[in-house]
Phi, psi and omega in degrees: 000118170269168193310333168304312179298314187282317187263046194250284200312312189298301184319291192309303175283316176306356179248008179254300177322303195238041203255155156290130168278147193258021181271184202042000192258001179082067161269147167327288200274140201231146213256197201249022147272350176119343192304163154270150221241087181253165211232194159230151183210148167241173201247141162069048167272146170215123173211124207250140189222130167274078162310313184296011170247329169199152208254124191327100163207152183269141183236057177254359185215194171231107189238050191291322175244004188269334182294320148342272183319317180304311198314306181295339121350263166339296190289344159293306168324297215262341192243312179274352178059007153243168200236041191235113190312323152314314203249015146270122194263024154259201151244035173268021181228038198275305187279022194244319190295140183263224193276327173274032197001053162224182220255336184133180160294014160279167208003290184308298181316335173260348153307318188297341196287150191245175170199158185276098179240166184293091169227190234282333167281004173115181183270138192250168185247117184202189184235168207280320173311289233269325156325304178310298166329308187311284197309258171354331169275314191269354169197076180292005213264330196309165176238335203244035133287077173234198163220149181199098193266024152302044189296118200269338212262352170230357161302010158275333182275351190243143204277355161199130196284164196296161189240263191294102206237298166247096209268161206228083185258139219222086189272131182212124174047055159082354175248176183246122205239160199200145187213115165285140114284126199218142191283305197224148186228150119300106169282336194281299181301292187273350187313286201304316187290334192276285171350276200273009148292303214270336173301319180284341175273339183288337179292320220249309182289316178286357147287331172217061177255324183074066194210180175256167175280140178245228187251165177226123185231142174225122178257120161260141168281308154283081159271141172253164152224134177287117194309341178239357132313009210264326179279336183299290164320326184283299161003273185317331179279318170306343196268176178280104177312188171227152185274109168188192206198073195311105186250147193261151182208127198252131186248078184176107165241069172297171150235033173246100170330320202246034132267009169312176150183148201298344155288358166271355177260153170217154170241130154256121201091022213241168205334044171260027162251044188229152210261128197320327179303292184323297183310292181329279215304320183268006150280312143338324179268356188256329158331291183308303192307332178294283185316287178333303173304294197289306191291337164309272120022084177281322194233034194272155218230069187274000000 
């Protein structure tokens, strides 16, 4: 079982125990018969994974091509800074984009924005990526490496406010440690995929930080599980994990952020004893979970 697998599974029953239900409270998100799409959620999860021991991914599922997408995510976010749905090689933002196909002034877009911040050379004009960047190379010592894309002065412009909205990066005894703040999570939909982006991007700043990789702790405010997702999630607590120790391995050693590219990881270690049917069968089941998610779904809320 990897470290991904226990807190999937732990997270996942404590929110069938002891969760709320969101029915009678008037939701928002509505499922594409018109139902409304409730959910049970629990407040405040915090789960920390020693990426430099291993690298997070769950293997209750088979999540062998789904990281590949996550990656490519990120790097839309954080390296291309964009919010134009075309410079992305998935759909998962498909159903957000607007008459301009883009998502709104959200998430790439408030990374491009620039500001006048402090360093050691007067004051420079830069954007919160390349700051973090600044800072981590010249004063990793800092408490104030950070991020933050909740901008309430333009959340009337973004066709969906940030879910994974801030980030804390933290250097201690020579490694780089990253603390996610996320308002809502979808577990079914988003656990794994929010996990191995942001683990692969804490790799990517401490590769050219010139640092070791550390922990990744993520804090959620909402975790849900969605009320007709509840048998997909039970499956999954049920299922028999796999014994193995997933390693992320970057075959590219810039020390240029935005030369990075999603054909440069590799995943190692990762289900490979595990017999070709099984991988077929959980890919397959991840497939169905996916298509519930987008198509279920008039209006999600991750």
């Amino acid at each position: 079982m990897t470290e991904a697998d226990r807190h999937f599974k732990e997270t996942c029953k404590r929110i069938l125990e002891e969760g709320y239900s969101s029915e009678g409270t008037g939701v928002r998100t509505r499922w594409e018969d018109g139902s409304e799409a409730n959910y049970i959620s629990i407040v405040g999860v915090q789960n920390v994974y020693d990426v430099g021991k291993e690298f997070p991914m769950i293997t209750l599922r088979n999540n062998s091509q789904t990281v590949k997408r996550a990656i490519d995510e990120i790097l839309w976010i954080w390296q291309k800074k964009s919010n134009k749905v075309s410079e992305l090689n998935s759909h998962i933002w498909d159903q957000w984009a607007g008459e301009d196909g883009t998502i709104g002034k959200a998430y790439g877009y408030q990374f491009a924005q620039k500001y006048e911040f402090k360093t050691k050379e007067g004051i420079q004009k830069m954007d919160q990526v390349d700051y973090a960047l600044y800072l981590l190379k010249n004063d990793p010592a800092s408490r104030r490496i950070m991020t933050n894309l909740f901008n309430h002065a333009e959340l009337k412009d973004m066709n969906l406010e940030p879910c994974a909205y801030s980030t804390q990066w933290l250097v201690k005894g020579g490694k780089l440690h990253l603390i996610l703040n996320q308002r809502s999570q979808d577990m079914l939909a988003a656990n794994g995929w929010n996990t191995m982006q942001y683990a692969a991007l804490l790799c990517m700043f401490a590769q050219v930080s010139g640092l070791e990789v550390g922990t990744l702790t993520h804090n959620i405010g909402d975790c849900h599980i969605y009320d007709r997702h509840v048998p997909l999630i039970q499956k999954l607590i049920d299922a028999e994990p796999v014994e193995c120790s997933p390693k992320l391995v970057i075959n590219n050693p810039t020390k240029d952020f935005y030369e990075f590219k999603v054909e440069d990881f590799e995943i190692q270690d990762y289900d490979r004893n595990v017999d070709e049917k099984i991988i077929l069968d959980r890919a397959v089941d991840l497939l169905q979970e996916r298509i519930e998610v987008i198509l279920g779904l008039i209006s999600e809320e991750m």
